[in-house]
N, CA, C and O atoms as a CHARMM CRD file, in Angstrom:
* protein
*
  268
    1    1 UNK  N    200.03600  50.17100 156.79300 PROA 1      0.00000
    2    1 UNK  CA   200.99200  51.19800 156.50300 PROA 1      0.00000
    3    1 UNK  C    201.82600  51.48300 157.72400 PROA 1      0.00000
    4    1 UNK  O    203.00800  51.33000 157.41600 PROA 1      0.00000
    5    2 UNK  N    201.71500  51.77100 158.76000 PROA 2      0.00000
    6    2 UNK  CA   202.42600  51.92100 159.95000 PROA 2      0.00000
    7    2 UNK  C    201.59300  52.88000 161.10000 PROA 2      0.00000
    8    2 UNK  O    202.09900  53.51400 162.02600 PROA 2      0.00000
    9    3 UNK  N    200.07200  52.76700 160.71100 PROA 3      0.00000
   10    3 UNK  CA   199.41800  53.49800 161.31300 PROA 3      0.00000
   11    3 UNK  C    199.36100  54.64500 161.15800 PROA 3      0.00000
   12    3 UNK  O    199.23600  54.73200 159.93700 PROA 3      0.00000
   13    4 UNK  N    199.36400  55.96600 161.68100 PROA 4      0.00000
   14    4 UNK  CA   199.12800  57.40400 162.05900 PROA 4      0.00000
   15    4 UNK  C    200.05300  57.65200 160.82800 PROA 4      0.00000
   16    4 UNK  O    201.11700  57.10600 160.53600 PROA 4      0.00000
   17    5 UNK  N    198.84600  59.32500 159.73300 PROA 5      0.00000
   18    5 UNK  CA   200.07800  59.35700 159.56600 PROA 5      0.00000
   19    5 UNK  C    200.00000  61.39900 159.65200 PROA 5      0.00000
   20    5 UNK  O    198.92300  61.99400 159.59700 PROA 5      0.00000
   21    6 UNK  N    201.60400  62.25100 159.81100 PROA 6      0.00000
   22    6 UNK  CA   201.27400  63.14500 160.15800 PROA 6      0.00000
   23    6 UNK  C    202.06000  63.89500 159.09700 PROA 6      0.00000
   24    6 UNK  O    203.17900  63.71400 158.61800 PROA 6      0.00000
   25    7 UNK  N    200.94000  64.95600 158.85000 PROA 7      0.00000
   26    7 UNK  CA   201.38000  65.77900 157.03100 PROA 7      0.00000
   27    7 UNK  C    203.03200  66.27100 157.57700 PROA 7      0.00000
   28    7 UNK  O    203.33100  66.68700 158.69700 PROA 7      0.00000
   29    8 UNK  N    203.89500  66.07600 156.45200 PROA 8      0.00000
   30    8 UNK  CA   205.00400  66.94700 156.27800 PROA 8      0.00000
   31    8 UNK  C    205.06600  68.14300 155.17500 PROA 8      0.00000
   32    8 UNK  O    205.84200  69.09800 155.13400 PROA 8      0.00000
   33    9 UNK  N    204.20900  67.85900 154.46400 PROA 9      0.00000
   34    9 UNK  CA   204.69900  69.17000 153.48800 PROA 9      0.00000
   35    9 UNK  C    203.27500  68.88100 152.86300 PROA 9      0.00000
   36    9 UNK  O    202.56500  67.89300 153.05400 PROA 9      0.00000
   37   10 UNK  N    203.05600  69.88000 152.14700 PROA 10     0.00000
   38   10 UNK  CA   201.25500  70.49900 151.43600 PROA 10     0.00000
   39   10 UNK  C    201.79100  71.07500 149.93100 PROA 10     0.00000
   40   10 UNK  O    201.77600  72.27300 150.21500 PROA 10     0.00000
   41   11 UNK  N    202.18900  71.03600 148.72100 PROA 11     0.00000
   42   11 UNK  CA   202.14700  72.15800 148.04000 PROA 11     0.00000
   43   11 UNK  C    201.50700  72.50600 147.44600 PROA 11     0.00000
   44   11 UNK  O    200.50300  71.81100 147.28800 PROA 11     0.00000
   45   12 UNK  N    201.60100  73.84700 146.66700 PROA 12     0.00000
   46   12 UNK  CA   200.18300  74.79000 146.21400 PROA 12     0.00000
   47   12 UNK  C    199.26300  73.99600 145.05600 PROA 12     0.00000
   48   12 UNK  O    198.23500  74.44900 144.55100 PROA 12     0.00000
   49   13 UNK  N    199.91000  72.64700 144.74700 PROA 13     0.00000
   50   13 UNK  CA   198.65700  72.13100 143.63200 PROA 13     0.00000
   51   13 UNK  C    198.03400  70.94700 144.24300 PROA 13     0.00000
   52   13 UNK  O    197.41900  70.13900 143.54800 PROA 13     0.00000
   53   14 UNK  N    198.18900  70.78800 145.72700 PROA 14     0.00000
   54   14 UNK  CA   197.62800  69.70600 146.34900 PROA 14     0.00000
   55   14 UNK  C    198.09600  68.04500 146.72100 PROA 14     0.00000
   56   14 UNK  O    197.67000  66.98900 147.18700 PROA 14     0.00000
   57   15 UNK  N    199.25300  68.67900 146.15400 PROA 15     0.00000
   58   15 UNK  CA   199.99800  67.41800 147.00200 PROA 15     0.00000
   59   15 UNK  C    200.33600  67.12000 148.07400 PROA 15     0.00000
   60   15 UNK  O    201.26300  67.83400 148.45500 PROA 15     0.00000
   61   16 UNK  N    199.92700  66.14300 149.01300 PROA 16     0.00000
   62   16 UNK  CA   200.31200  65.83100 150.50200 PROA 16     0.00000
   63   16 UNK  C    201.85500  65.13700 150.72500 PROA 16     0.00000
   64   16 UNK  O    202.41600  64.69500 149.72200 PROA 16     0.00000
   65   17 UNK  N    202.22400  65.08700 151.44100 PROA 17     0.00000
   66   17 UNK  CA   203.66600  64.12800 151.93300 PROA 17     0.00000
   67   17 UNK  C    203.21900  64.28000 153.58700 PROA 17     0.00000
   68   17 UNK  O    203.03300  65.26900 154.29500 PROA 17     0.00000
   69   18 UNK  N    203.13800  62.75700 153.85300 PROA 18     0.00000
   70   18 UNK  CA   203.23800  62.58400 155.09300 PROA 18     0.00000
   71   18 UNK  C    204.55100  61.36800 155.42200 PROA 18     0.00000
   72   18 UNK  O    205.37400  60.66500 154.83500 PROA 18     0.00000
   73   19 UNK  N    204.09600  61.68600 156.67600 PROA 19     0.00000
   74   19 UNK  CA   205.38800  60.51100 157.27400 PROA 19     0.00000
   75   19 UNK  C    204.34600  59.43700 157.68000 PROA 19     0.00000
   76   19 UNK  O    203.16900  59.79700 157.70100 PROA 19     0.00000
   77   20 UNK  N    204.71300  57.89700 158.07000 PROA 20     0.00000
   78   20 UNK  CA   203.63400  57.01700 158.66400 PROA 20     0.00000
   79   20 UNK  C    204.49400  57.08500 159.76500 PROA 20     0.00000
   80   20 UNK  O    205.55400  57.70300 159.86400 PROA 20     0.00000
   81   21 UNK  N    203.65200  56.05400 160.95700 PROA 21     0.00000
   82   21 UNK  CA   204.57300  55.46800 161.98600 PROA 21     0.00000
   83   21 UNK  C    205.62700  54.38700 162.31900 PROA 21     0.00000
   84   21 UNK  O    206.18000  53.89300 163.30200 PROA 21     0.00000
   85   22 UNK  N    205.61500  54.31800 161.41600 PROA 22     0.00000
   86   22 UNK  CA   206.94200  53.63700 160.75700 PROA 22     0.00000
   87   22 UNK  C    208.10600  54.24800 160.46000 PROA 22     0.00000
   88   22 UNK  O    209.15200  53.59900 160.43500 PROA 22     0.00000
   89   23 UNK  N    208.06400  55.84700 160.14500 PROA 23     0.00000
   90   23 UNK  CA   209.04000  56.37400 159.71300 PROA 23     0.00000
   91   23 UNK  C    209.64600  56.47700 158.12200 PROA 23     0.00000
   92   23 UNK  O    210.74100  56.79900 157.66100 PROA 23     0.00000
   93   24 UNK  N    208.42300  56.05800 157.56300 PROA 24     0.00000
   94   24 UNK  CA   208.11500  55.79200 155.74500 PROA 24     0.00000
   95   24 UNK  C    207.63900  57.03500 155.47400 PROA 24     0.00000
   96   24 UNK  O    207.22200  57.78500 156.35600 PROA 24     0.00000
   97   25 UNK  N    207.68400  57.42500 153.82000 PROA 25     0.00000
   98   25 UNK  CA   207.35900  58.56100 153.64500 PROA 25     0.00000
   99   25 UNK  C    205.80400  58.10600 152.50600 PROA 25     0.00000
  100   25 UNK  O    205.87700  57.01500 151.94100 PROA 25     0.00000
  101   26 UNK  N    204.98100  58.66300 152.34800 PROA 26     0.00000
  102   26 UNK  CA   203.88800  58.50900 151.52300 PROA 26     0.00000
  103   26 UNK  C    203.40800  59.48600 150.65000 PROA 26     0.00000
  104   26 UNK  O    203.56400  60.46100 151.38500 PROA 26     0.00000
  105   27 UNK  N    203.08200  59.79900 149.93700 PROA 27     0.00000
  106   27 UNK  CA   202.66200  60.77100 148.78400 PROA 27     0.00000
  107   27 UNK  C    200.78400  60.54500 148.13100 PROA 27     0.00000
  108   27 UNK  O    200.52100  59.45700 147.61800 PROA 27     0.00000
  109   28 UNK  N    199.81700  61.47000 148.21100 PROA 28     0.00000
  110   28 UNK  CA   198.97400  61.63700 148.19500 PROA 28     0.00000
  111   28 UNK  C    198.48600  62.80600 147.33600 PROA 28     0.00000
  112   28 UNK  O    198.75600  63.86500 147.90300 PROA 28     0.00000
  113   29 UNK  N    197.86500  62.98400 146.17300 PROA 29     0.00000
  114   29 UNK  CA   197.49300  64.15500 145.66100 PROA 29     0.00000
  115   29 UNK  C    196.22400  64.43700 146.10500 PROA 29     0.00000
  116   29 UNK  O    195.86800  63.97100 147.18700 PROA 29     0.00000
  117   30 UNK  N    195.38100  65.21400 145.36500 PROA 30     0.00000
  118   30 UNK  CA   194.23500  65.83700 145.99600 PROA 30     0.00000
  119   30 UNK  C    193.09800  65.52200 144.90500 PROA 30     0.00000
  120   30 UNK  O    191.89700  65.31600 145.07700 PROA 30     0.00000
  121   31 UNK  N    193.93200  65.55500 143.62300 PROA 31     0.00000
  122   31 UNK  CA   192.90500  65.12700 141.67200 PROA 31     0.00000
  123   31 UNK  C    193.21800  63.66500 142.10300 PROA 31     0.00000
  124   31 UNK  O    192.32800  63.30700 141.33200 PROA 31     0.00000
  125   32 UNK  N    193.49300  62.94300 142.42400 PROA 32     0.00000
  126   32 UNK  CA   194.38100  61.72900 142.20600 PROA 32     0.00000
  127   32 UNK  C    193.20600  60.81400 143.09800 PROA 32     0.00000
  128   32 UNK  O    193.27800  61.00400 144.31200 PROA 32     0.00000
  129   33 UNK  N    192.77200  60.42300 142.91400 PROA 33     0.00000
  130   33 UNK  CA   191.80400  59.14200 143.55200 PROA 33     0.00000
  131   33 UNK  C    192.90300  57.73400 143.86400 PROA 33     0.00000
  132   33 UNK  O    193.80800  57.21400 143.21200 PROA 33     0.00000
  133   34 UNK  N    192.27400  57.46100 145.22200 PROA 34     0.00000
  134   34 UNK  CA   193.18300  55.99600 145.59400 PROA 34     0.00000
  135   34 UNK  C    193.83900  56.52000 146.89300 PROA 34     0.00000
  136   34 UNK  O    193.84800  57.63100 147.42400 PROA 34     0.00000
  137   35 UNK  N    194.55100  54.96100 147.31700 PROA 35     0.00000
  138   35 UNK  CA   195.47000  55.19600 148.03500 PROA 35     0.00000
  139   35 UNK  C    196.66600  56.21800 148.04700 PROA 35     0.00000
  140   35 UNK  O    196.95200  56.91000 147.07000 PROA 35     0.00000
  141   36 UNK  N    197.51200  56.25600 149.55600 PROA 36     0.00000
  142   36 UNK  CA   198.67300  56.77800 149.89400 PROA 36     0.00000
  143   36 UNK  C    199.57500  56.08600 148.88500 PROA 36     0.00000
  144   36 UNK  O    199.21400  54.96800 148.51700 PROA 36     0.00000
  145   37 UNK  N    200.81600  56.64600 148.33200 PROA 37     0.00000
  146   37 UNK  CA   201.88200  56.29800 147.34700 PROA 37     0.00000
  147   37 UNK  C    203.51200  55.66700 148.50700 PROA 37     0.00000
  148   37 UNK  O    204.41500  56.48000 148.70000 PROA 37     0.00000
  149   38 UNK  N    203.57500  54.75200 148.89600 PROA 38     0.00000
  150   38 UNK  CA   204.60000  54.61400 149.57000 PROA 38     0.00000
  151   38 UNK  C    206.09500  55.68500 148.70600 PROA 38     0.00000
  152   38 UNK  O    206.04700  55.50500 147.48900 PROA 38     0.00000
  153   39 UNK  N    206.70600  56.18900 148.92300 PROA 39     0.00000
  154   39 UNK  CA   208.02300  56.23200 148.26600 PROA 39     0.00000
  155   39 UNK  C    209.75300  56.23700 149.49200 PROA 39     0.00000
  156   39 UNK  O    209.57400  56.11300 150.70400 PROA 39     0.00000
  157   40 UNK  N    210.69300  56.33500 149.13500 PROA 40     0.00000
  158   40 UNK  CA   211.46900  55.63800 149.34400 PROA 40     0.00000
  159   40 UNK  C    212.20400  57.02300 150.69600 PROA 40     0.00000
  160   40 UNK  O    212.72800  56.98500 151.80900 PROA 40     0.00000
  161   41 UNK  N    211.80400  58.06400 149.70200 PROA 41     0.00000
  162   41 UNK  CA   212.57400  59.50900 151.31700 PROA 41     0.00000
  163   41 UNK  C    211.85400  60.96100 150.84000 PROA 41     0.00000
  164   41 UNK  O    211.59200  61.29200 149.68400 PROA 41     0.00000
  165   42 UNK  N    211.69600  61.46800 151.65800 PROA 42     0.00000
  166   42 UNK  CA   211.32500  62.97000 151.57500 PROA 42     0.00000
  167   42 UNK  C    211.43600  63.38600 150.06400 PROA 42     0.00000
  168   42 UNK  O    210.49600  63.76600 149.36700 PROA 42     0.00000
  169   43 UNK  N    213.11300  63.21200 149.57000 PROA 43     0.00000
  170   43 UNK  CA   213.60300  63.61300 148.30800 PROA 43     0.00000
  171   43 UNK  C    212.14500  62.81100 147.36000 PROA 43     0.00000
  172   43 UNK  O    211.34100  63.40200 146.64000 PROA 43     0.00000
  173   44 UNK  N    212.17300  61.95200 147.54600 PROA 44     0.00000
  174   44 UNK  CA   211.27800  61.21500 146.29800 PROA 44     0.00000
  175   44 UNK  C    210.00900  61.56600 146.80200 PROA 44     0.00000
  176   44 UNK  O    209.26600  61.43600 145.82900 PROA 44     0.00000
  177   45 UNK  N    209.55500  61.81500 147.45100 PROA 45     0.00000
  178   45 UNK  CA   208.13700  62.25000 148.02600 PROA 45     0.00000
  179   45 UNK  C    207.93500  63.17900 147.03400 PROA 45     0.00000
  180   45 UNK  O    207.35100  62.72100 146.05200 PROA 45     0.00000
  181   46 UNK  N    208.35400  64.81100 146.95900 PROA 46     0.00000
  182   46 UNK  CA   208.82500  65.84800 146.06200 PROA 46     0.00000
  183   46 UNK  C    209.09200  65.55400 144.26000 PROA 46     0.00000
  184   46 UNK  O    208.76800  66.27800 143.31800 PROA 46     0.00000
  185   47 UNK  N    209.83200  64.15300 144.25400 PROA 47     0.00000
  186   47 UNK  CA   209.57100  64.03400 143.44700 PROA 47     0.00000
  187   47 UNK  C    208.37600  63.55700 142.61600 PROA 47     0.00000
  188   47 UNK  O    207.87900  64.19300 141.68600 PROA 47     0.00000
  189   48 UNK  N    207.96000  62.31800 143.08100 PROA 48     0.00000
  190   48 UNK  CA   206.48500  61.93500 143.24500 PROA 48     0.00000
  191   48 UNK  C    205.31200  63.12400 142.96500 PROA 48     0.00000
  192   48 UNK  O    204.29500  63.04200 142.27700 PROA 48     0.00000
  193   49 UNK  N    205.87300  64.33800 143.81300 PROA 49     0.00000
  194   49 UNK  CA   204.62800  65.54300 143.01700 PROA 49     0.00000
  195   49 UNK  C    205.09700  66.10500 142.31800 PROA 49     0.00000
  196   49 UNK  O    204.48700  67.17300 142.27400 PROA 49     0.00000
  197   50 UNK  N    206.02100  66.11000 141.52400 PROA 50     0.00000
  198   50 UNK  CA   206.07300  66.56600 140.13400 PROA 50     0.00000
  199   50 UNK  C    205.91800  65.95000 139.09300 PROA 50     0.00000
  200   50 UNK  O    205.84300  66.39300 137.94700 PROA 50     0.00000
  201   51 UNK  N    205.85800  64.76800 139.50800 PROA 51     0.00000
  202   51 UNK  CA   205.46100  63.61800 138.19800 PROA 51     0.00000
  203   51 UNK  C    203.51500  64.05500 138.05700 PROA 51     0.00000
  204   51 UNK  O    202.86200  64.02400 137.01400 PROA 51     0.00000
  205   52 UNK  N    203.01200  64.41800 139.41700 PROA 52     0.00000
  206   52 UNK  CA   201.77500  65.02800 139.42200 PROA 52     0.00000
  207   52 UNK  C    201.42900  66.14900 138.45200 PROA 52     0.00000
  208   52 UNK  O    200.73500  66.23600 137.43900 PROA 52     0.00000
  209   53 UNK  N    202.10500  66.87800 139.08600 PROA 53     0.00000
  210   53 UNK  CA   202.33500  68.23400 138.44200 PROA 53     0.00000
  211   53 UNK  C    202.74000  68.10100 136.55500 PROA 53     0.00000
  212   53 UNK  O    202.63900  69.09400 135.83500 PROA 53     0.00000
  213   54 UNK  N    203.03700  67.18100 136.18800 PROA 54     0.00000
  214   54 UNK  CA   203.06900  66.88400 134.73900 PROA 54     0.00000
  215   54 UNK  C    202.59600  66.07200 134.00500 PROA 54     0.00000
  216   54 UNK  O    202.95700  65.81000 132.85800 PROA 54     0.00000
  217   55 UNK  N    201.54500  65.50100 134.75800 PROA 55     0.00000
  218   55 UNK  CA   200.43000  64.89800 133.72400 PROA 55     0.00000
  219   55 UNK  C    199.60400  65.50700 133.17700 PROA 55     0.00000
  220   55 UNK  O    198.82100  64.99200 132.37900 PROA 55     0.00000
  221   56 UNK  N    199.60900  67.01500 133.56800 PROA 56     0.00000
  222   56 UNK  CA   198.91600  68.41500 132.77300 PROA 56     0.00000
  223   56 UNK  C    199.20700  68.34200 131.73800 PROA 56     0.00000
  224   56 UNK  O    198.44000  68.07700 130.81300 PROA 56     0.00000
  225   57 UNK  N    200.82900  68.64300 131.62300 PROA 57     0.00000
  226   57 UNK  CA   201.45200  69.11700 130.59200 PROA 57     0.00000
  227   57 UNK  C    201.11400  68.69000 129.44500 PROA 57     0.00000
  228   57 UNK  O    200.77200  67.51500 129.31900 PROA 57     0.00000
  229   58 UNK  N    201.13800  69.49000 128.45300 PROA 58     0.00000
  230   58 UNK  CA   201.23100  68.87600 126.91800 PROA 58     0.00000
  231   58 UNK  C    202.32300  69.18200 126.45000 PROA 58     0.00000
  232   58 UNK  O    202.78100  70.31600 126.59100 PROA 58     0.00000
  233   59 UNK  N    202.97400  68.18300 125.77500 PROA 59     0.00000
  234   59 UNK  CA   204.72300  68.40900 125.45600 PROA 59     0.00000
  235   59 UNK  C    204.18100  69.24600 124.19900 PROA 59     0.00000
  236   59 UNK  O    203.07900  69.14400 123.65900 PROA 59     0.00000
  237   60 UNK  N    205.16400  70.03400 123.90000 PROA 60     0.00000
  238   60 UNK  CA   205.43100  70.62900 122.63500 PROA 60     0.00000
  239   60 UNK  C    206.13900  69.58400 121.35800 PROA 60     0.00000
  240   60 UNK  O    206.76300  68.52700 121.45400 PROA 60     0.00000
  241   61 UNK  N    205.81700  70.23000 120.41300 PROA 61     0.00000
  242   61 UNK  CA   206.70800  68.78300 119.12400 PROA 61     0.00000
  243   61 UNK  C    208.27000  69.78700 119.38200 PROA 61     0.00000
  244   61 UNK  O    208.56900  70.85000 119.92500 PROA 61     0.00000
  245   62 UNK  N    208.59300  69.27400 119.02700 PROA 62     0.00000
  246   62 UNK  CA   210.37300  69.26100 118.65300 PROA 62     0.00000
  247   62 UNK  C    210.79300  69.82100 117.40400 PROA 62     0.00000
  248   62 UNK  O    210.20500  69.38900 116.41200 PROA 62     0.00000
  249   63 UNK  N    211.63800  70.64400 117.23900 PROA 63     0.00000
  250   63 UNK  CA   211.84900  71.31600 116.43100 PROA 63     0.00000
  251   63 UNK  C    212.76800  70.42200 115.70000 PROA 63     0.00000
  252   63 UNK  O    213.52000  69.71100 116.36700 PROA 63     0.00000
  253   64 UNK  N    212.81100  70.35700 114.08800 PROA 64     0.00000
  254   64 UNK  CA   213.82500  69.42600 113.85300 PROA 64     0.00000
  255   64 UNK  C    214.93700  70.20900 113.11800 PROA 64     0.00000
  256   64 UNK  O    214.76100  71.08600 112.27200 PROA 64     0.00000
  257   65 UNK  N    216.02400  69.77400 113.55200 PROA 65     0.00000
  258   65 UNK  CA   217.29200  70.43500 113.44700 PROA 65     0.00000
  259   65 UNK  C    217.61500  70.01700 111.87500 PROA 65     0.00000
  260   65 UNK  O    217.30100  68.96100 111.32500 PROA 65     0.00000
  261   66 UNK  N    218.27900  71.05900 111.34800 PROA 66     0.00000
  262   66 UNK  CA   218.47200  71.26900 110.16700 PROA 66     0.00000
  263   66 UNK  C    220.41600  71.40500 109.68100 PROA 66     0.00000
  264   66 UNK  O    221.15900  72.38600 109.63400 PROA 66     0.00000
  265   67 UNK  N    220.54500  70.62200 109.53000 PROA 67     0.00000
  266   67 UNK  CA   221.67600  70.35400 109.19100 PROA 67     0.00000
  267   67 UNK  C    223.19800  71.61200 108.59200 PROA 67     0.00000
  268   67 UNK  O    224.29500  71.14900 108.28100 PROA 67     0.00000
């Protein structure tokens, strides 16, 4: 990975974002077993934990529109 890596951001459901020494960004949850998640910048790091943050979810059905 690029060696060392040092937390940038924590949020309240346990998602990590660090930087490596490389200057790469990585994504890590806390439920999530496995490796660091390479992603592409900070922005997608963030995003990366909300894709976390919605494997909770249960979608609702859809209301069907009525003509």
């Amino acid at each position: 990975m690029g060696g060392q890596l040092h937390l940038v951001g924590l949020t309240g459901d346990g998602c990590r974002i660090a930087r490596d020494g490389a200057g790469g960004y990585v994504v890590n949850h806390a439920e999530v077993d496995g490796a660091w998640q390479r992603v592409a910048n900070l922005p997608a790091a963030y995003a990366v934990c909300e894709r976390f943050n919605q494997r909770d979810v249960v979608p609702l059905p859809r209301r069907r529109e009525q003509a």
